[in-house]
N, CA, C and O atoms as a DFTB+ gen file, in Angstrom:
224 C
 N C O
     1  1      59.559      -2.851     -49.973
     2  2      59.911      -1.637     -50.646
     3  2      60.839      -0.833     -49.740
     4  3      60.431      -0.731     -48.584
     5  1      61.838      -0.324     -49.979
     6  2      62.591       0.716     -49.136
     7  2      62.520       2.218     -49.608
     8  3      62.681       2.660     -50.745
     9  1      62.221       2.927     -48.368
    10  2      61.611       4.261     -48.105
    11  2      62.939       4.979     -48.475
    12  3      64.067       4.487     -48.465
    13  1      62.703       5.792     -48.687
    14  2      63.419       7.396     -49.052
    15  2      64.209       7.592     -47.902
    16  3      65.134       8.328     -48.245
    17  1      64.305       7.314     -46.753
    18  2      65.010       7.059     -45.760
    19  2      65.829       5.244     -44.809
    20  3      66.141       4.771     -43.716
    21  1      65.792       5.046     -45.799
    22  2      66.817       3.631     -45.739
    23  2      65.907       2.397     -45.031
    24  3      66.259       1.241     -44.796
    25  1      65.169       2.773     -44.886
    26  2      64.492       1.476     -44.191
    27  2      62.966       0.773     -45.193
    28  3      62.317       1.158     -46.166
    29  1      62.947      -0.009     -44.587
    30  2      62.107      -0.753     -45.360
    31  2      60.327      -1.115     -45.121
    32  3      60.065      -1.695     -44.067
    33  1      59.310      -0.830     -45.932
    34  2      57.776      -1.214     -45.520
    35  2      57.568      -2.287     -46.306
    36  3      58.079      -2.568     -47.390
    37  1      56.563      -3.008     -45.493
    38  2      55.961      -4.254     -46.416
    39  2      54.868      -3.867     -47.296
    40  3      54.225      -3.049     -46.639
    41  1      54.450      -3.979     -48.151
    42  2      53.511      -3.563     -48.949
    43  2      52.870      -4.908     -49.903
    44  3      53.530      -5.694     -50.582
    45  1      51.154      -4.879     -49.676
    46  2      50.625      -6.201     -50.220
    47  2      49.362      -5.604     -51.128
    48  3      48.598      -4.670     -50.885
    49  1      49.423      -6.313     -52.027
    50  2      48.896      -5.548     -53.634
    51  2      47.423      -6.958     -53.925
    52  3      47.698      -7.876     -54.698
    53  1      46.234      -6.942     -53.350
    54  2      45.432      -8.141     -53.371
    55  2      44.179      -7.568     -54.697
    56  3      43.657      -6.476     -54.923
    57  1      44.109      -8.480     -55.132
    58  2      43.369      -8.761     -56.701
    59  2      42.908      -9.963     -57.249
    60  3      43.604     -10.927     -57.566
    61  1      41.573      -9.837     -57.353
    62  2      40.823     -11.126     -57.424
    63  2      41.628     -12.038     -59.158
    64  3      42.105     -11.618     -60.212
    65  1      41.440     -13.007     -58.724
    66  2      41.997     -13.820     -59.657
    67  2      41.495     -13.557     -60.973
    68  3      40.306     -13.269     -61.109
    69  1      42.546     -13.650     -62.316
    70  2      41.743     -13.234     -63.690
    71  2      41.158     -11.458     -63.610
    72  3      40.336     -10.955     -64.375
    73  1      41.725     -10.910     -62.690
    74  2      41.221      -9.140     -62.815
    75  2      42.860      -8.306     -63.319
    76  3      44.005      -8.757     -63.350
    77  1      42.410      -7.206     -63.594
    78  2      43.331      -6.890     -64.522
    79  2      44.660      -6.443     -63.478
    80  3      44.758      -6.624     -62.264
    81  1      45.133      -6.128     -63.943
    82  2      46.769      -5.781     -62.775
    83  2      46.719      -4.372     -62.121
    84  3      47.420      -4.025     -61.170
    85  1      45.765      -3.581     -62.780
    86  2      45.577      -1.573     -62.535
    87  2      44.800      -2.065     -61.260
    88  3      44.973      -1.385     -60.249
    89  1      43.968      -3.151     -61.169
    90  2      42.637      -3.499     -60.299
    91  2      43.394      -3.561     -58.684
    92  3      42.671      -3.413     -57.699
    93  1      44.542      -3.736     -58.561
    94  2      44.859      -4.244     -57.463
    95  2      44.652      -3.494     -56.234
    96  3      44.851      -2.349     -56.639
    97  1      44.411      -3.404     -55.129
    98  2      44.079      -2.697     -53.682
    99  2      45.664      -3.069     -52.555
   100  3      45.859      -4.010     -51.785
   101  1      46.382      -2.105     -52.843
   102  2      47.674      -2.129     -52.327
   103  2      47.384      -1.726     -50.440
   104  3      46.895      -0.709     -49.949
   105  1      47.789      -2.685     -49.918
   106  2      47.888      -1.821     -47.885
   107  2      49.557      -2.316     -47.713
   108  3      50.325      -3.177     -48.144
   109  1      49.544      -1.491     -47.054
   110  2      51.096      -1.192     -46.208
   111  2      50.960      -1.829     -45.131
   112  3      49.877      -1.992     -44.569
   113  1      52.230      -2.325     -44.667
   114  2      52.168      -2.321     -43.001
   115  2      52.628      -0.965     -42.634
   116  3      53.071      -0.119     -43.411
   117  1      52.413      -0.820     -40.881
   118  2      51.806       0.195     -40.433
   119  2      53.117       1.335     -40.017
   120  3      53.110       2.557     -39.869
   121  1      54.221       0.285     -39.912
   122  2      55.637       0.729     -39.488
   123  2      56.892       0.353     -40.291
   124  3      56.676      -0.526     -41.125
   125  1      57.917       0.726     -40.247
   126  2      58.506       1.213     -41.161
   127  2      60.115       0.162     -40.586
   128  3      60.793       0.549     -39.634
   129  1      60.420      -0.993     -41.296
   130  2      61.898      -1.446     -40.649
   131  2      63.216      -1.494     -41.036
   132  3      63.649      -1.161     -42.139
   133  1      63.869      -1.932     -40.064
   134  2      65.307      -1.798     -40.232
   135  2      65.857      -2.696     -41.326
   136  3      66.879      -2.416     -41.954
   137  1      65.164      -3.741     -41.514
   138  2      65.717      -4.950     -42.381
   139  2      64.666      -5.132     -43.398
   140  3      63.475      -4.929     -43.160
   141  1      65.206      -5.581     -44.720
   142  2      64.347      -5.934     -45.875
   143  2      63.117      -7.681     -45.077
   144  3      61.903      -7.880     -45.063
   145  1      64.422      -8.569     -44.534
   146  2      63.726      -9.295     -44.016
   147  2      61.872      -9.608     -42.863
   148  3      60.927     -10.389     -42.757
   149  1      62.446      -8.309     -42.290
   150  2      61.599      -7.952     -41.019
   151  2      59.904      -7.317     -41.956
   152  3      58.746      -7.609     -41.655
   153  1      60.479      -6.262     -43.286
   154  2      59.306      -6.014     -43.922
   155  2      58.811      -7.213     -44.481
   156  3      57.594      -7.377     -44.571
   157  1      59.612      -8.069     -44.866
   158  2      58.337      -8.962     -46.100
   159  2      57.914     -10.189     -44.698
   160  3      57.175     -11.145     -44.937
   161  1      58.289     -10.041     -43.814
   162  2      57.604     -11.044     -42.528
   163  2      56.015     -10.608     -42.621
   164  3      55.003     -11.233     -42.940
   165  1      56.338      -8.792     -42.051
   166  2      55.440      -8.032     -42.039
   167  2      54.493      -8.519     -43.181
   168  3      53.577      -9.252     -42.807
   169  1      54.565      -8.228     -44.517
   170  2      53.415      -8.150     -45.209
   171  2      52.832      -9.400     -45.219
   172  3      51.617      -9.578     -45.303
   173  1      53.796     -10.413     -45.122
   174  2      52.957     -12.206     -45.357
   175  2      52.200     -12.283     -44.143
   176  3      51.260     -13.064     -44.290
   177  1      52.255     -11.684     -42.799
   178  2      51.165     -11.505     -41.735
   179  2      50.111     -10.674     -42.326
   180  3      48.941     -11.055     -42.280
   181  1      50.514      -9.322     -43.000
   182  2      49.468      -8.704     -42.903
   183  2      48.272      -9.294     -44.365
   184  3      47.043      -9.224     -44.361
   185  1      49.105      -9.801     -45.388
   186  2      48.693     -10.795     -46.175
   187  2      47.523     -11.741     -46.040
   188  3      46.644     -11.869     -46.892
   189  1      47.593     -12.430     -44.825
   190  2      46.890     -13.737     -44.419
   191  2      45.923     -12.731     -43.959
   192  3      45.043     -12.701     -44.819
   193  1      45.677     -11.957     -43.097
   194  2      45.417     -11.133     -42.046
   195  2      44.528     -10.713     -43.598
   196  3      43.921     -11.662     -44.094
   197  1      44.461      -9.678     -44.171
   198  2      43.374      -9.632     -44.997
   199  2      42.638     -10.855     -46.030
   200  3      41.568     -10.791     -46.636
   201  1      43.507     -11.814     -45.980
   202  2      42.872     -12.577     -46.555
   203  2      41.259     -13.273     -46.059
   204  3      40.218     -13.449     -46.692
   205  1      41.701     -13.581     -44.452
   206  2      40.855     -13.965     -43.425
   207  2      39.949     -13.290     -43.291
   208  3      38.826     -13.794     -43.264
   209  1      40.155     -11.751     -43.144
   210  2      39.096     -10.870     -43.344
   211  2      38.283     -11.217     -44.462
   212  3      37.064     -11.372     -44.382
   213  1      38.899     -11.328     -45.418
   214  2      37.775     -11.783     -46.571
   215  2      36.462     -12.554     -46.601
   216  3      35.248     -12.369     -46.685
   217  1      37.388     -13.536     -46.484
   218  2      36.495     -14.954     -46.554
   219  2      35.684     -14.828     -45.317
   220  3      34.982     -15.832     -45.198
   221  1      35.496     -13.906     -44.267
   222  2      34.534     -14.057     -43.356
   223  2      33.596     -12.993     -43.545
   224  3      32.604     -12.908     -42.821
């Protein structure tokens, strides 16, 4: 997503399978970057990173 000030956050939207789309629990990463690239790195770490949390 790119901020109101030109740079870009990763943002990850997790929702159990078959739940409705309003259901979803959106987290950000924590900092804010220069490149569209550098954010969606960001969220597929922070992605896995709650996923793992899950399942444990």
């Amino acid at each position: 997503m790119k901020t109101g000030a030109g740079s870009y956050r990763g943002i990850v939207h997790l929702r159990e399978v078959g739940a409705e789309p309003e259901s979803d629990d959106p987290h950000e990463t924590e900092i804010d970057f220069a490149l569209e690239d550098q954010a969606r790195d960001a969220a597929r770490a922070l992605a896995s990173k709650l996923l793992k949390e899950q399942e444990s």
